[in-house]
N, C-alpha and C positions, 0 to 999 in steps of 0.2 A: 388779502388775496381774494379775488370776485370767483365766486363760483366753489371752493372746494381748497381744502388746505392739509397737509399729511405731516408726521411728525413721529419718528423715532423714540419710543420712550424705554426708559429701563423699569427694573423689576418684573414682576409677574404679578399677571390680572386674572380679576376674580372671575372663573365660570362658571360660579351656582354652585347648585347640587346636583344638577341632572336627573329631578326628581319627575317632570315629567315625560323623561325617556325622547326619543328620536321624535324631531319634527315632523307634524303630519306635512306630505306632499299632496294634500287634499284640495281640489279648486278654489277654496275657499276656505281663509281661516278668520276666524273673528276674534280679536283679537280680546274685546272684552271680557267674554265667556273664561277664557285661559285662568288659573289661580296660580298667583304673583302673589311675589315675597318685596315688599317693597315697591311696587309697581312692574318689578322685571317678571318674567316668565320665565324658568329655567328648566331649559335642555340639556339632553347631552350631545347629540349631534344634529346637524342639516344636512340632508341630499338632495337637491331638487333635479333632476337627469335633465340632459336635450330634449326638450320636446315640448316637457311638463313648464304651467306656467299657475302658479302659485300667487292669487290675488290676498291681499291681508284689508279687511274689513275692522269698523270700529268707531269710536267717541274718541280713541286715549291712541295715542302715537304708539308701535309695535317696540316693546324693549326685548330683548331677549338676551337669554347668557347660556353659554354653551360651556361642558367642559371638554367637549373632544371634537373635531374637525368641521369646520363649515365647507360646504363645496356646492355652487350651484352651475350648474353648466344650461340650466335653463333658464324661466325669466320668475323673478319676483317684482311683485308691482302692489302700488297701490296708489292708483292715477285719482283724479279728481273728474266729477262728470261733467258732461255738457251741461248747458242753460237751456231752460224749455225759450222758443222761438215765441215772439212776443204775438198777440191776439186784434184781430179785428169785433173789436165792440161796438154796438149803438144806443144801449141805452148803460153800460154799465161793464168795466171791461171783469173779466173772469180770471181769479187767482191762478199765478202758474210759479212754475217750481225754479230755485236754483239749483242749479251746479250740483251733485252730493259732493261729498269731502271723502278723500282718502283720510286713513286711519289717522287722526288728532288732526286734522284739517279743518276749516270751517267752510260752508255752504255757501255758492255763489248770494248777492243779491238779489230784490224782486222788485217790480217797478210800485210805484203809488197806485193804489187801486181806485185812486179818486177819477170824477169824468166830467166833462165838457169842463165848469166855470169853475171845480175843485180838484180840477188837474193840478199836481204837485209833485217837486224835486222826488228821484227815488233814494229811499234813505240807502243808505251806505252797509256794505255787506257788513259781518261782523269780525271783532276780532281788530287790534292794531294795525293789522298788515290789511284788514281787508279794502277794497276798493270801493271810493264812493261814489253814490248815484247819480245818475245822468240829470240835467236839469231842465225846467221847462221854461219855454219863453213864450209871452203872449206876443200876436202879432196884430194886424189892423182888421178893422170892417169894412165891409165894402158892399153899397147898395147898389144896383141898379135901376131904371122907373124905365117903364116902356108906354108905348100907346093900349099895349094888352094886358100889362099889367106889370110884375117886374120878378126881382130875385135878388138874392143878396145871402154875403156868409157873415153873419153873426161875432166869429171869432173864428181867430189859426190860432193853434197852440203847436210850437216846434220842440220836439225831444232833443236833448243832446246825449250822447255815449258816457255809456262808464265805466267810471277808471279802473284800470288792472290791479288786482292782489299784488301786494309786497312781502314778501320773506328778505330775502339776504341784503345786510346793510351794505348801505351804499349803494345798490342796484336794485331800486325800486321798480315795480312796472310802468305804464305808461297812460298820461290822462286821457279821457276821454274827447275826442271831436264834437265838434258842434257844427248846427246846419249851415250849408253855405249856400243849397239849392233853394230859389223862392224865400230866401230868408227877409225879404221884404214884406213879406206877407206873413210868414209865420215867427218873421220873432228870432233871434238866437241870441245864446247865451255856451260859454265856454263849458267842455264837457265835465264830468266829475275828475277828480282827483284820485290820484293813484295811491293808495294804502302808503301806510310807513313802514319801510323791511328794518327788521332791529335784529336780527340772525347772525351773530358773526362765527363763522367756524372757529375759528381758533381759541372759541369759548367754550365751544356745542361740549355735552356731557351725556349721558343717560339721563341725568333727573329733570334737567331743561329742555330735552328735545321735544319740539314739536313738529305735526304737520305744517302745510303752507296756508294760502287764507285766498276767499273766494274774490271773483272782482265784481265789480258794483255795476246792478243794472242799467240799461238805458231808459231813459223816460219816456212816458208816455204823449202822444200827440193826436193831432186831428182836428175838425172844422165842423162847424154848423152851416148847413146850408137850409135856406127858407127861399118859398116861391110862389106866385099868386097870379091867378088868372079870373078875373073879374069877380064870381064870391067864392073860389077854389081855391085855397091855400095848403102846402103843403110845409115841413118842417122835419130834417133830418139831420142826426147827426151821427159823423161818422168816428170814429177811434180805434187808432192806429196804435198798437201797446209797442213798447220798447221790451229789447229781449233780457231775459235775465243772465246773469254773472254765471262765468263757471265756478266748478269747486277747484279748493287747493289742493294740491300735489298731499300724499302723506308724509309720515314721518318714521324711519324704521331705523333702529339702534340695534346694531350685534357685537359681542362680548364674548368672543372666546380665546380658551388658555390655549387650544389647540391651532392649525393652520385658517386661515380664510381662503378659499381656492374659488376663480373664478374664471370657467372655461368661455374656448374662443366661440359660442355664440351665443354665451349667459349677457340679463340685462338684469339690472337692478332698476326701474323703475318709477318715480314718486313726480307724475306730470301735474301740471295745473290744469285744469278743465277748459275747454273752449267756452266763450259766450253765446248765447243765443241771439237769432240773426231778430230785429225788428220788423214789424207787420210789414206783407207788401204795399209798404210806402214809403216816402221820405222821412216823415213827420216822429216816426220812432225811432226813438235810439238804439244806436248797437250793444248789445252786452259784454261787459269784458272779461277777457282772460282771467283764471284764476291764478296763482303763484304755484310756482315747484315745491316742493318739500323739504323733506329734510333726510339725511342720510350718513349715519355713524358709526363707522365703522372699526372696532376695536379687535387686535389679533396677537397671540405673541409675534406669526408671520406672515405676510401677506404675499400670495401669489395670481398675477394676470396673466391670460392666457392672449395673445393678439387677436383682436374684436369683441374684447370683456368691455361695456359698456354701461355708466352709472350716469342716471339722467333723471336733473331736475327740473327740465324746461317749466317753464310757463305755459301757460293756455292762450287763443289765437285772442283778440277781440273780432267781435264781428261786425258786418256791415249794418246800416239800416233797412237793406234792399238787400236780398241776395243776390243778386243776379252780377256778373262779371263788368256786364256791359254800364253797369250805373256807381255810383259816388258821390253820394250829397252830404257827407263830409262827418255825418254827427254818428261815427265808428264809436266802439267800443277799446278803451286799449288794450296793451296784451301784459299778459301777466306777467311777472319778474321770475328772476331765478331762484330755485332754491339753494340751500347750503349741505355743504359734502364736506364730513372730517374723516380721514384716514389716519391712526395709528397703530404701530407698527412696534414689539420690543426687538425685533429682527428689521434691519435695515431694508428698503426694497428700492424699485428705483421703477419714477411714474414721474408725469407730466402732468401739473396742472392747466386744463382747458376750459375752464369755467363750466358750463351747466351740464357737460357732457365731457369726462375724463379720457383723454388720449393716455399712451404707457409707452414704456422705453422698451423694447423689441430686442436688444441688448445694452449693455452700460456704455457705451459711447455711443449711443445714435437712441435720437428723440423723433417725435410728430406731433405738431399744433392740427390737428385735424378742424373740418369747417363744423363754426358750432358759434355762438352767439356770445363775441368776446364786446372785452370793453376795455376801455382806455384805463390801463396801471394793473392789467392782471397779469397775472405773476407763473411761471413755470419754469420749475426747480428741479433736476436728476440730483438724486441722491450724491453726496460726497465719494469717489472713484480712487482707486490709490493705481496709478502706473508703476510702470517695469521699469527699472532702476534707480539707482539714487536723484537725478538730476534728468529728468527727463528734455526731450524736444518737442516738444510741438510742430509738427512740421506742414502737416497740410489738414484744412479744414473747408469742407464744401458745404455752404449753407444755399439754400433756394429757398426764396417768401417773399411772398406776395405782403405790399401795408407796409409801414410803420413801425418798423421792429427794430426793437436794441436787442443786443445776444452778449453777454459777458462769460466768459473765459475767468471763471476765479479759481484761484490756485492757493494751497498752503504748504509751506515748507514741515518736515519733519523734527520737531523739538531736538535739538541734539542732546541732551538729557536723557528724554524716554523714547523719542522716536519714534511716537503719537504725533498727530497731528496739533502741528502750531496754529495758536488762536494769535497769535503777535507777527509772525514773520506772514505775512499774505502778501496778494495781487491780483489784479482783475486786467482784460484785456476786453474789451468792444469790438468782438471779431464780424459784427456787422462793419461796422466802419474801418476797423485796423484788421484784413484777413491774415492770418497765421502765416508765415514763412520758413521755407522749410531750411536746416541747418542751423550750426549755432553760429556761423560766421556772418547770419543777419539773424539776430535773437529776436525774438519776439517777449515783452514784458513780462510773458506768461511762464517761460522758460525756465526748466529748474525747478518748477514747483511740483512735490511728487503725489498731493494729494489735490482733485480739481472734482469742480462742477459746473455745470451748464447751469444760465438762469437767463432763462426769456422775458422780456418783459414788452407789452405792448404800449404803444408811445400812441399821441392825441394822431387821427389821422388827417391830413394835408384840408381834408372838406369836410366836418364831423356830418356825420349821415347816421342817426342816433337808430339803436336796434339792426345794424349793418353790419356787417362783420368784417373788424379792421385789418384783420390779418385771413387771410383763404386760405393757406397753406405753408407752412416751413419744416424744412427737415436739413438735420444738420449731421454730419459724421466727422469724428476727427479720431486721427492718428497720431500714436507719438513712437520713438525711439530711444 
């Protein structure tokens, strides 16, 4: 499952001791400072109101264990920073900063601080997932001779972009661009490589969560220009820095015995940092995106409120050149998504949409909302029991935009216990086969008295990589 995966469990989970009383709703909480039992901090409740917006600071990914209610109706966050905007040098360029990290995230990249003839690759942000450094290519010389005297550049050194942070497997970020403008002169070489995501939800725990991871700067560039007029010689060089990586998204883990409530215009929060843009010129790389976070959410129940939003986009990559009007090609990429697990020992009923969680508004009707999908992610309404023994199926309206399968699975009631049968099933493709109403044209589906919806995004007709395959679907179905 890309982006986020939920799961029903039985028993009762642990929420601490509640030893350090009610969460502060303070601007700023630092996660370090907190004293953990085990690595967790233990609460006994969260209130974060409308309005209030609760950033979480840190080195170590935010765990927390509650023994009584979570409710945020406002936003908790803890995004990863921008990349400082790379620097114009001439004899020597000047350190600048990545990205910070959200809580257990790692720091964007920084370019090689080497100049003119020990210009060099930017090494690679840190951390697995992080993204690696932009690269340098040399380009030609070229002299001029006049009657007056002449001129000539010494050396082009072209920066190429760096690659985006990775968090969640199988959805890495994206490499780095290399020069395309004047690259006759300055040289290109393909941008850095995009981090390795090794995050799989369906694994994520308390003791393994981490934040996301930063993306790798873009490289430095620039040219020697010399010139001479009968015994007048002049000799300059100029250096173009490539911008630095952002930070990755953080990582926040909650654990309570009691509800998780999450009102209609609460956000949960854990972005990737944007890159910073390269010197006004071509010749620097763009800095790239950092990765989203991570986000774990454990409850005996869980409740969404319509526009409860959990998001672990990535950060942008940036240009070499800010400007709208320009494109010489050696961007930054943008960072990957993070990973989101929901468990639940009370059943609930949501919609996975990858980096940004759409929810079911009632149990027969879903929304794929626009959000940054990719091909084979997966969204699942919880298991539904209809009215009567042998239900009909009879009309089903679906609208979507892309590439979409839509299956209709059904299980029949053990005749035994009268629980849901793992043996007696069926599935229908109400993308392709839509529902028909009465039993005197049955539909496959017919008869089954327990059912779920499960979307799944199919390869799109022209893959268009970071585009989003599906824009919109929403489906409502009725039985009797």
């Amino acid at each position: 499952i890309g982006g986020a995966q939920w799961n029903s469990m039985s028993g009762t989970l642990d929420g601490g001791n509640g030893s350090l009383g009610a969460f502060p709703t303070s601007s700023t909480v630092n996660v370090d400072t907190l004293p953990k039992v085990n690595g967790v901090a233990n609460f006994s409740t969260m209130s974060i109101p409308a309005g209030t917006t609760v950033t979480l600071t840190g080195n170590t990914a935010a765990k927390f264990r509650f023994t009584g209610n979570v409710s945020i109706s406002g936003v908790l966050r803890s995004n990863g920073g921008v990349g400082q905007n790379g620097q114009y040098a001439s004899s020597g360029f000047a350190a600048i900063s990545g990205g910070t990290a959200g809580a257990g995230g790692t720091t964007g990249g920084v370019p090689n601080s080497g100049f003119t003839s020990t210009l060099a690759d930017a090494p690679a942000a840190s951390g697995t997932g992080g993204g690696k450094g932009g690269r340098v290519a040399t380009g030609n010389s070229v002299k001029y001779v006049y009657s007056w005297g002449g001129y000539g550049y010494n050396y082009f050194y072209g920066g190429s972009g760096g690659g985006g942070g990775s968090n969640l497997l199988h959805f890495p970020g994206r490499p780095g661009g290399k020069l395309t403008w004047a690259a006759g002169y300055y040289g290109t070489k393909d941008g850095g490589a995009a981090g390795s995501g090794a995050t799989d939800p369906g694994a994520m725990t308390m003791s393994n969560l981490t934040g996301g991871f930063g993306g790798g700067a873009g490289a430095n560039g620039g040219y020697n220009y010399w010139s001479y007029s009968g015994s007048m010689s002049w000799n300059y060089n100029y250096g173009y820095g490539g911008g630095a990586g952002g930070g990755g998204g953080g990582g926040v883990g909650i654990e309570t015995a009691g509800t998780f409530t999450m009102g209609s215009s609460s956000r949960i929060e854990m972005l990737g940092g944007t890159g910073g843009y390269g010197y006004t010129s071509y010749t620097g790389g763009g800095g790239a995106g950092g990765s989203g976070g991570g986000v774990l959410i454990r409850a005996n129940s869980i409740s969404y409120s319509t526009g409860a939003v959990i998001d672990t986009t990535g950060g942008l990559g940036t240009k070499s050149y800010n400007s709208v009007n320009y494109d010489y090609g050696n961007n930054g990429g943008n960072g990957g998504l993070g990973a989101i697990r929901l468990e639940s020992v009370s059943a609930f009923s949501m919609l996975n949409t990858g980096g940004i969680l759409g929810y079911s508004a009632s149990a027969s009707t879903g929304s794929l909302t626009t959000a940054t999908y990719k091909t084979g992610d997966l969204g699942v309404t919880t298991w539904q029991t209809a009215a009567g023994l042998a239900p009909d199926f009879h009309t089903g309206t679906l609208a979507a935009q892309g590439n979409l399968e839509v299956n209709l699975e059904g299980a029949m009631a053990d005749p035994v216990t009268g629980l849901q049968s793992t043996t007696f099933t069926g599935t229908q493709n109400i993308a392709a086969t839509p529902l028909t109403q009465g039993l005197a044209t049955p539909n496959p589906i017919d008869g089954y008295k327990f059912w779920r919806v499960v979307f799944k995004l199919k390869p799109p007709v022209a893959p268009l990589y970071q585009l989003p395959e599906v824009y919109d679907a929403s489906l409502k179905i009725d039985t009797k």
